[in-house]
Each structure stands twice: as C-alpha cells, then as structure tokens.
Wavefront OBJ file of the C-alpha trace (Angstrom):
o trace
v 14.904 2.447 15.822
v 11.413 2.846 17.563
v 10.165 -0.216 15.833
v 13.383 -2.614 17.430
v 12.978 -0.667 20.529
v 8.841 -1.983 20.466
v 9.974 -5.413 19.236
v 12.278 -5.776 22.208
v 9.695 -4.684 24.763
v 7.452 -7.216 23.745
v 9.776 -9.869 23.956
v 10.730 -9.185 26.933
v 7.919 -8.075 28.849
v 8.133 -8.321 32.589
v 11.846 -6.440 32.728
v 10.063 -3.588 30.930
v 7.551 -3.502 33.640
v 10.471 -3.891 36.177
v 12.602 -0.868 34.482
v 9.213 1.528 34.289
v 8.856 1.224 38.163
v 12.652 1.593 38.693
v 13.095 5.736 39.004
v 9.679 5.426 41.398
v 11.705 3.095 43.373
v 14.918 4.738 43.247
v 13.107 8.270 44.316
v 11.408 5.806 47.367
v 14.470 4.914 48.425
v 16.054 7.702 48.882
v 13.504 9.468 50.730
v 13.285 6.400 52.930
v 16.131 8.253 55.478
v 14.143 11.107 57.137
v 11.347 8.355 57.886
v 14.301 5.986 59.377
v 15.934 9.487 61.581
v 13.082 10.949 62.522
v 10.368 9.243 64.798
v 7.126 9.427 63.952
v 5.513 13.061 65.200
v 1.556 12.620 64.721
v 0.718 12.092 60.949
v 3.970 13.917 59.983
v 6.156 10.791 58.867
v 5.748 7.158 59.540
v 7.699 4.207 60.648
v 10.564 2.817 58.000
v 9.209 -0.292 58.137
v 5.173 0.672 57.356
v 6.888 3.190 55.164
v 8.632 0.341 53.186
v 5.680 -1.889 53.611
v 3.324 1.122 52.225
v 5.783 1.512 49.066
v 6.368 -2.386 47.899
v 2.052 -2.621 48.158
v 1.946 0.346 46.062
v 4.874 -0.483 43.205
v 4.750 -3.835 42.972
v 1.793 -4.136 41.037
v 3.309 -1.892 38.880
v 4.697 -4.342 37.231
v 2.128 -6.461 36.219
v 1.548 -4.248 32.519
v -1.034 -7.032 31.402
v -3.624 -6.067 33.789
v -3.974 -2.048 33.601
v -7.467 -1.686 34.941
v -6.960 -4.298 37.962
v -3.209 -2.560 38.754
v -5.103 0.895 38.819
v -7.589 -0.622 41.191
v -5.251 -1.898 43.584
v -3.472 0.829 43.754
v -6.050 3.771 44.420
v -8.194 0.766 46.611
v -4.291 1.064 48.653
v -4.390 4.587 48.775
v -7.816 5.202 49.876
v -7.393 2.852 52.559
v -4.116 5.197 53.423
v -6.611 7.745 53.517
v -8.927 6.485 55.731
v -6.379 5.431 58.487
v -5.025 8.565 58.270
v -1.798 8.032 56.961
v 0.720 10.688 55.885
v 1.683 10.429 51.874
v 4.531 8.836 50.699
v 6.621 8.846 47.225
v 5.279 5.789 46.638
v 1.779 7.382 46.244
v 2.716 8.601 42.562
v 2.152 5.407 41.547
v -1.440 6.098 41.093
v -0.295 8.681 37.880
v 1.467 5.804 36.985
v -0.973 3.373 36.806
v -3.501 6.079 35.261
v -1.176 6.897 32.108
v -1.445 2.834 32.036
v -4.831 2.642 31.655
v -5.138 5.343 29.473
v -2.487 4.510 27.054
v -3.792 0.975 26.924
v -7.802 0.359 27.463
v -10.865 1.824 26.142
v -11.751 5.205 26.797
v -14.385 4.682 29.362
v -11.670 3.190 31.431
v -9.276 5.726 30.889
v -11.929 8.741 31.780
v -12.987 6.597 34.853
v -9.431 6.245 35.988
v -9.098 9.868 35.599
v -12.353 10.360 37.792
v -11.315 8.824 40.478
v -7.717 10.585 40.191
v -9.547 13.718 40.666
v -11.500 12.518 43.648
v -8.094 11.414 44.807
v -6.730 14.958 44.407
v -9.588 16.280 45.926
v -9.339 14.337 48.767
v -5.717 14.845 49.710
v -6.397 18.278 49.864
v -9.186 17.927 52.162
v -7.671 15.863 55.118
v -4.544 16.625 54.712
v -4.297 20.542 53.855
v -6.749 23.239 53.720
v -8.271 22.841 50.470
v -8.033 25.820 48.076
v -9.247 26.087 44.405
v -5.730 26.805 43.522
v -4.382 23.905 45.115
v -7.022 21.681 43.278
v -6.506 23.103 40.144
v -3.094 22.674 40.231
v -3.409 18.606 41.328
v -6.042 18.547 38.112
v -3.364 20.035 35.877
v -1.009 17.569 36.538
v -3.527 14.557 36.468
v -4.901 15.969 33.383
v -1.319 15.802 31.972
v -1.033 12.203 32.842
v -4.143 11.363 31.391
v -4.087 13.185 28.072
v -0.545 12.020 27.655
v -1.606 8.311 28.122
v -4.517 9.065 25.088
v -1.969 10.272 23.051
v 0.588 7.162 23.677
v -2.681 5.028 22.827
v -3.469 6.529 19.713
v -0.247 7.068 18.798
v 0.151 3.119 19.372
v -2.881 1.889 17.738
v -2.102 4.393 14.084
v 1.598 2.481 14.473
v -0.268 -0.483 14.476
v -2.421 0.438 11.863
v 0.536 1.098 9.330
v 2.096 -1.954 10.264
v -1.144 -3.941 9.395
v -1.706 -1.891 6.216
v 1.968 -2.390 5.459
v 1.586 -6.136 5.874
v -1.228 -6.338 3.753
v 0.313 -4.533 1.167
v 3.180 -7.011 1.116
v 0.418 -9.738 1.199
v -0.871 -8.341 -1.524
v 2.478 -7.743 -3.775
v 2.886 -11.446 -3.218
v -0.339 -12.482 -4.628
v -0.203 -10.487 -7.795
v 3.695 -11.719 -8.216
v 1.853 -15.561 -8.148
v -0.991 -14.640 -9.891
v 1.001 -13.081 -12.980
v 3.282 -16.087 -12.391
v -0.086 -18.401 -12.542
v -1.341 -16.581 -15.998
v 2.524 -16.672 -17.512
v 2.201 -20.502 -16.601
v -1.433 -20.597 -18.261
v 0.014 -18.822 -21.396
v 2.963 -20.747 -21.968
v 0.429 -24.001 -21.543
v -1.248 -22.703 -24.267
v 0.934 -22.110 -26.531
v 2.757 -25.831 -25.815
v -0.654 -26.884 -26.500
v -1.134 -25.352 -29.755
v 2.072 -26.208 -31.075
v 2.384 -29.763 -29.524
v -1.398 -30.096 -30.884
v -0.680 -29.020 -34.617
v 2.693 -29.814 -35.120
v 2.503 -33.462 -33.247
v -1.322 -33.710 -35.744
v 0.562 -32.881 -38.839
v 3.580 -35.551 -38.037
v 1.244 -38.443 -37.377
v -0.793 -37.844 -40.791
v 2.618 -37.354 -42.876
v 4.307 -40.502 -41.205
v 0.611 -42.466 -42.189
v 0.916 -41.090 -45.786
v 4.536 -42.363 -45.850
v 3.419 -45.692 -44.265
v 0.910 -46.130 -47.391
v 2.936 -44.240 -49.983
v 6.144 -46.870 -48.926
v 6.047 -49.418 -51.459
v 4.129 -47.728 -54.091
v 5.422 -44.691 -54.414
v 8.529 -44.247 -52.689
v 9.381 -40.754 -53.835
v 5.998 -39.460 -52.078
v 6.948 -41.054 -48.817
v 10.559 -40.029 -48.905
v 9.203 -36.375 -49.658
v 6.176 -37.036 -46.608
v 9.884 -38.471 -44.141
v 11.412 -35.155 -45.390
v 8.272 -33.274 -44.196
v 7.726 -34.786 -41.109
v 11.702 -34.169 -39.945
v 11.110 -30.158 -40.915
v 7.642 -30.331 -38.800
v 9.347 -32.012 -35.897
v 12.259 -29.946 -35.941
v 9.834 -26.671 -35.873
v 7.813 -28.276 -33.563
v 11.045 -28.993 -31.030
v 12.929 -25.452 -31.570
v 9.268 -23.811 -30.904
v 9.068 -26.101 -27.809
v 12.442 -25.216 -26.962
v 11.949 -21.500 -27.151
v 8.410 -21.746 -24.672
v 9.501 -24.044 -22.321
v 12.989 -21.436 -21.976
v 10.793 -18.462 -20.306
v 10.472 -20.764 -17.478
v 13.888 -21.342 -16.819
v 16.177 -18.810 -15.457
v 18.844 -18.085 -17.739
v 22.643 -18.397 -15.928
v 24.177 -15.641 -18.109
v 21.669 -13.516 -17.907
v 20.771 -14.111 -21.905
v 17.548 -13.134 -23.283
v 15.569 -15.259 -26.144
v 14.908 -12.540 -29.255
v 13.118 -14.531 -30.804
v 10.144 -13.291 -32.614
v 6.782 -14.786 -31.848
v 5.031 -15.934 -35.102
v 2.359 -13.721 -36.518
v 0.183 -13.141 -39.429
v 3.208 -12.663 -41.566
v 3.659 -16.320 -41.049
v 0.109 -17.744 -41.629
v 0.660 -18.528 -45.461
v 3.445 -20.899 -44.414
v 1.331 -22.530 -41.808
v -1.632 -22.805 -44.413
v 0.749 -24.350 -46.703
v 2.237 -26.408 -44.251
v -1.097 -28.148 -42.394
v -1.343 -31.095 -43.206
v -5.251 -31.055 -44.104
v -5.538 -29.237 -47.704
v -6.013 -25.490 -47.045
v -5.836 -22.363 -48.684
v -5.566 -18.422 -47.862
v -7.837 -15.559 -48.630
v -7.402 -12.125 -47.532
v -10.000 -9.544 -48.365
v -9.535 -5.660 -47.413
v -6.151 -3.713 -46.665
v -3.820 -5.920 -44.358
v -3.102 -3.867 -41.327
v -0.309 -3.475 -39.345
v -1.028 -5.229 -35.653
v 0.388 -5.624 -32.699
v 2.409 -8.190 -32.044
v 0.547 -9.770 -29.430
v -2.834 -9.711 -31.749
v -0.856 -11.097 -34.833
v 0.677 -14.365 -32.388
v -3.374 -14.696 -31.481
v -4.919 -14.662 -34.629
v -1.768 -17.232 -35.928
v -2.431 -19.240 -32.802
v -6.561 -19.151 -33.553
v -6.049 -20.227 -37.262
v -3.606 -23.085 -35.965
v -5.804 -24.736 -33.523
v -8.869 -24.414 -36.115
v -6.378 -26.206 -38.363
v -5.695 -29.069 -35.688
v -9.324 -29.346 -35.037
v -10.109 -29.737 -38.497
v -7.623 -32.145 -38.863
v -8.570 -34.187 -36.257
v -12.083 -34.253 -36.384
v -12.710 -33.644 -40.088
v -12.377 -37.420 -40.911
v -10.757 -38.394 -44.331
v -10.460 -35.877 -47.741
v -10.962 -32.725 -45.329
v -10.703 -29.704 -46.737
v -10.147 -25.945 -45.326
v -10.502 -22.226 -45.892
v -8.966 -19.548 -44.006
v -10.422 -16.356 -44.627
v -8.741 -13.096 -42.580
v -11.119 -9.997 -43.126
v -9.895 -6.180 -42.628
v -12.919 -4.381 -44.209
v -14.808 -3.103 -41.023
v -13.872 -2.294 -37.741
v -12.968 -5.605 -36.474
v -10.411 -8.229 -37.948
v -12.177 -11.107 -38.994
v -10.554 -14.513 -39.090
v -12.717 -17.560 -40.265
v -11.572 -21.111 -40.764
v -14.084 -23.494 -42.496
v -13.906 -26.925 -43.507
v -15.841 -29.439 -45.053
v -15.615 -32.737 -42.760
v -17.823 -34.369 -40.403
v -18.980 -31.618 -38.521
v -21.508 -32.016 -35.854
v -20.770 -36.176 -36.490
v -17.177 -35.532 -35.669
v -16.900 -36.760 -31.769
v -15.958 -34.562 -29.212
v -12.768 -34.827 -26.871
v -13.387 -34.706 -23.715
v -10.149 -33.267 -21.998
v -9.936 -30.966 -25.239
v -8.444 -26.891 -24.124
v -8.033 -25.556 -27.765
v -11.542 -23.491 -27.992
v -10.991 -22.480 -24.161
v -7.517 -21.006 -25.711
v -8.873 -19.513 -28.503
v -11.470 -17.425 -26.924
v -9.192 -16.264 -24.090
v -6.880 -15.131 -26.718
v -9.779 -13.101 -28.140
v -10.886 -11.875 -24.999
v -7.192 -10.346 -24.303
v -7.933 -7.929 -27.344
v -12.007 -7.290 -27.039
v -13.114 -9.979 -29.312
v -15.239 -13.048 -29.213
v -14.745 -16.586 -31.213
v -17.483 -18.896 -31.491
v -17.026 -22.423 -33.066
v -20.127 -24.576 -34.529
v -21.357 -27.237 -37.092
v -22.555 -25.436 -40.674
v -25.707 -25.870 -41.508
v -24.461 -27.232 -45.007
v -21.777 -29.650 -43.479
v -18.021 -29.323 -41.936
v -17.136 -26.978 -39.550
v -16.698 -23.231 -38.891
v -14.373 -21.223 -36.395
v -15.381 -17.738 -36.375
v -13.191 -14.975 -34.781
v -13.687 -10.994 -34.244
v -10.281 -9.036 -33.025
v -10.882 -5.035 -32.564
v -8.577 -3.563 -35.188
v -5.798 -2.189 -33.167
v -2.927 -0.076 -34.766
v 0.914 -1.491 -33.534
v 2.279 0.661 -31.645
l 1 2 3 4 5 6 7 8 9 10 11 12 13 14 15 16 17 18 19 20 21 22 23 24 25 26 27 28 29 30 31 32 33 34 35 36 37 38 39 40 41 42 43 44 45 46 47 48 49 50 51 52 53 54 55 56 57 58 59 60 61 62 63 64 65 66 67 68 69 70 71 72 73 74 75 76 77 78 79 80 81 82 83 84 85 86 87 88 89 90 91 92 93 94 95 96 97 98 99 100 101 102 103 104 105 106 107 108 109 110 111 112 113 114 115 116 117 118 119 120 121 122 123 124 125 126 127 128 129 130 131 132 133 134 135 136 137 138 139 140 141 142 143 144 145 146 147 148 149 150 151 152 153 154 155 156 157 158 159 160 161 162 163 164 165 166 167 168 169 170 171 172 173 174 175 176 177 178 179 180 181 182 183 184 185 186 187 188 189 190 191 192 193 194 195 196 197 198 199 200 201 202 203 204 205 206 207 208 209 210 211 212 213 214 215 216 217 218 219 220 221 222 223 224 225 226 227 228 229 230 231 232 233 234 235 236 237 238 239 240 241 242 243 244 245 246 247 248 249 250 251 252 253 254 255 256 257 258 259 260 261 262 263 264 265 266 267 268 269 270 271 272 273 274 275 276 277 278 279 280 281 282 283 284 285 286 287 288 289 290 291 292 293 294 295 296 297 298 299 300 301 302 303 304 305 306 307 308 309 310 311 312 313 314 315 316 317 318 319 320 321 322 323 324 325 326 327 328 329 330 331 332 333 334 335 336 337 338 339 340 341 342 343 344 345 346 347 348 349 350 351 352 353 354 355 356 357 358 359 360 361 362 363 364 365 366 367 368 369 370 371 372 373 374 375 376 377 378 379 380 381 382 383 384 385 386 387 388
C-alpha cells in the first residue's frame, strides 16, 4: 500500500505539494476573523489584508517540493524581515517547521543541521522581541524544532533504505533474468553439440556407405544392397536422434516429456561396430558404473574421434578405441592409423572444442595430436565418478 501510495505522489507531484500546505491553510483561514474584527492595537494583530498578504508569501512556496533548501530560505528570509518590522506572528509562521522537516527529510545533512540552526536562532529570537525570554520558554521552542528536525532525518533515512531495497530488489530480478538466459544460452550450446556430433558421424558414415554402394553397384550388387540397407538404418538413427534434440527446444502442448535415454557407454560397442571406418573395442580394468551424464560424454568423445578419423584419415583407415578403468581416472583413447599430421585441417571445425568442454564438465582434460609413428590419437581423462 505504501509503495502505490509513493508511486502516486510522484506522478503527481505538484497536488502533493498543494495537499501538504492545505491544513496550514485551512488553520490560516480560520484564524483570519479576529484580525478582520478587531483593529489593529499596537503589534497585537494586524490588518486582514497584510495578514493575508503575510500568509500567501509564507505558504506558497510551500509548494514548490523540488527546491527544499531555496523554499526554506524564502521562508525564514520572510520571517526575519517580519521580525525586523516588528510584526506580530501569524499561523502562517509555522511554515518555517514545515519547510525545515523538508529539508531535512530530503538534502544532505549539512543542510538539514543548518536549517535547524537557524530554526533555533528563530526561536530564540521570537522570544526576545516579542516576550520576555526565559530558558523554559526556549527550551520548550527547541523541543519542538528538535522534533521537526529529527523527524525529517528519520523520513530521509527511512526513504533512502526504501530505496535501497527497491534497487537491491531490482537487481536481483536483473540478475534472475540473466542466469534464466545464460542457462538458456549453455542448453542452446549443448544441444548444438550434440546436433553436431550426431549430424557429424551419422551424416560421415552415410556418405562413405552410399560411395561403397556407388562402387560395389555393378560388381557386387549384394554388397551395395547390404551398404543401401546400412545407410537407411544410419539415417533413420541419425533423424530419430535429431528428432529427440531438436524436441527440448520446443515446448511440448500436452505437457509430454521425452524418456528417452541418452546413449552411453553401454552403447559404444554398437557405435564401434557401426562407424563406418574399421574399428574395434578394448576395455581393460573393471567397467564401472557412471553417471549418466559422464557415460553420454565419453560416447559423444569416442564418436567425434570416430568422425575425425573418418574424415581426415584418408583411404584404408583404421581405429582403436581403448576405455581404461585401472586408476583413478577413466581413460578413453581413440587411435588410428591415417594421415595424421598430413590430414588438412577444417577450418570452421567445433568437434575438439566439444570434446574438451565435455571433459571439463566432469574434471578431465582431452588432448588430440599426430603420433609420432603415424595416424592420429584422441586422448581423454574423466575422474571416476560413482552414479548416483
């Protein structure tokens, strides 16, 4: 309720500074009568019309809220001049404990303690031409100042630890939305990667099949029916494993979720046996059970290490995929004997940027180099980690 209360005084500024000077100017006018009944007796009252004249200088700047420090000036600057012509006090005089709590709830503290200075000389002065002055008296006039003033230092800080929260608030929500499009960002990074290992592979194995077939046509037509045969089961993988990425980004109109399990190391023989480079599996040590997220990044490591051996092995390439549990790390090592450092290079190539930061999610490291003997060598080390 405060906070729509706030809102509304801010929008609508200058009737909030009208309303604030309205019960001054309501008491003001109804002490107006004994100054219109009774002619003025020495300084006891004064005319209506300097009376009304004394009370619109003194409350119309009350109104101008932008200004604090100037408003406080004009109006003590009014009353001191009041003072020196001798002029008896009017309700309209209060306006200086207005215009005090306004520059204390709203400037810097040396303005608010000057303001409350020159109050007290105010007080003090008062007293001195217009009564005779008494400790009492002053004390009592320095209470009530005092009031004003500490009240208007409370409204401030009050105001500015509002503020604060509402900045802090704001920032938080700032925040929230940043890390909501930064995990979006990385989901969109993840699925990119995995489109690009299985578009990579899959798409790899199809166009060496379909070339076999294309040579294998008229010679031996069994071997390219068998290589068609292959290349329909690799594009149909290829297209359901498409299907089942490019699905997280979509939102789902009855609410269905995909169960589908990600591949893992359970499935590497299959993708051994399936690449279409010759390959073969060796596992040394006790398999381990792994997370799931660990097995679907050593299957994606081996996968692209089969692509790249594919692509840049050149002719009669051959590979070895090696998965090692005996130490504290799970070793995976894919080795071929192509071209090696001969091989050329692609230039808009992602597939070692994706293996190593699927390493890196787990604590491990892949490196990728020529051998010294010939061919090529992908070399990853995973931090054994028990499945949950």
């Amino acid at each position: 309720m405060f906070g729509r209360v706030r809102a509304w005084s801010k929008r609508h500024d200058k009737l909030v500074g009208v309303l604030r000077v309205g019960p001054l100017a309501l008491l003001c006018l109804l002490m107006a009568a004994p100054y219109g009944a009774t002619p003025p007796v020495g300084d006891q009252y004064v005319s209506l019309w300097t009376y009304i004249g004394l009370s619109l200088v003194l409350l119309v700047p009350l109104a101008w809220r932008t200004r604090p420090v100037a408003v406080f000036a004009a109006v003590a600057a009014t009353s001191f001049v009041q003072w020196l012509l001798h002029v008896t006090p009017v309700p309209a005089n209060m306006s200086v404990l207005i215009a005090l709590y306004a520059v204390a709830s709203q400037c810097a503290f040396r303005w608010a303690l000057a303001a409350c200075l020159v109050s007290e000389l105010g007080v003090f002065l008062v007293l001195v031409h217009w009564d005779t002055p008494t400790f009492g008296m002053f004390f009592s006039g320095s209470i009530l100042v005092v009031t004003v003033w500490l009240t208007g230092l409370y409204a401030s800080t009050r105001r500015r630890y509002l503020e604060s929260l509402e900045e802090r608030a704001e920032r938080a929500e700032r925040e929230r939305d940043q890390q909501a499009r930064m995990a979006a960002a990385a989901e969109r990074a993840r699925i990119a990667r995995e489109l690009h290992d299985v578009v990579a592979h899959n798409v790899s194995v199809i166009v060496v099949q379909a070339d076999g077939a294309g040579y294998a046509l008229d010679r031996n037509p069994e071997q390219a029916r068998e290589a068609v045969k292959n290349i329909s089961s690799t594009g149909r993988a290829a297209l359901a494993e498409m299907r089942r990425l490019v699905g997280v980004l979509r939102e789902s109109e009855d609410g269905a979720t995909d169960y589908t399990p990600q591949p893992g190391i359970g499935q590497l023989a299959d993708l051994v046996r399936g690449a279409a480079v010759p390959a073969r599996l060796e596992v040394h040590g006790v398999p381990q059970d792994l997370p799931e997220g660990q097995q679907l990044a050593v299957y994606r490591i081996v996968q692209e290490a089969l692509t790249n051996a594919l692509k840049h092995g050149g002719p009669g390439t051959h590979a070895l995929v090696e998965l090692r549990y005996d130490g504290p790390d799970l070793v995976v090592r894919v080795t071929d004997d192509g071209r090696g450092a001969a091989a050329p290079r692609s230039p808009d190539g992602h597939g070692l940027i994706g293996m190593r930061e699927r390493a890196s999610m787990y604590g491990g490291a892949v490196s990728a180099a020529p051998r010294a003997g010939g061919g090529f060598e992908v070399l990853a080390r995973l931090p054994l980690a028990r499945a949950a």
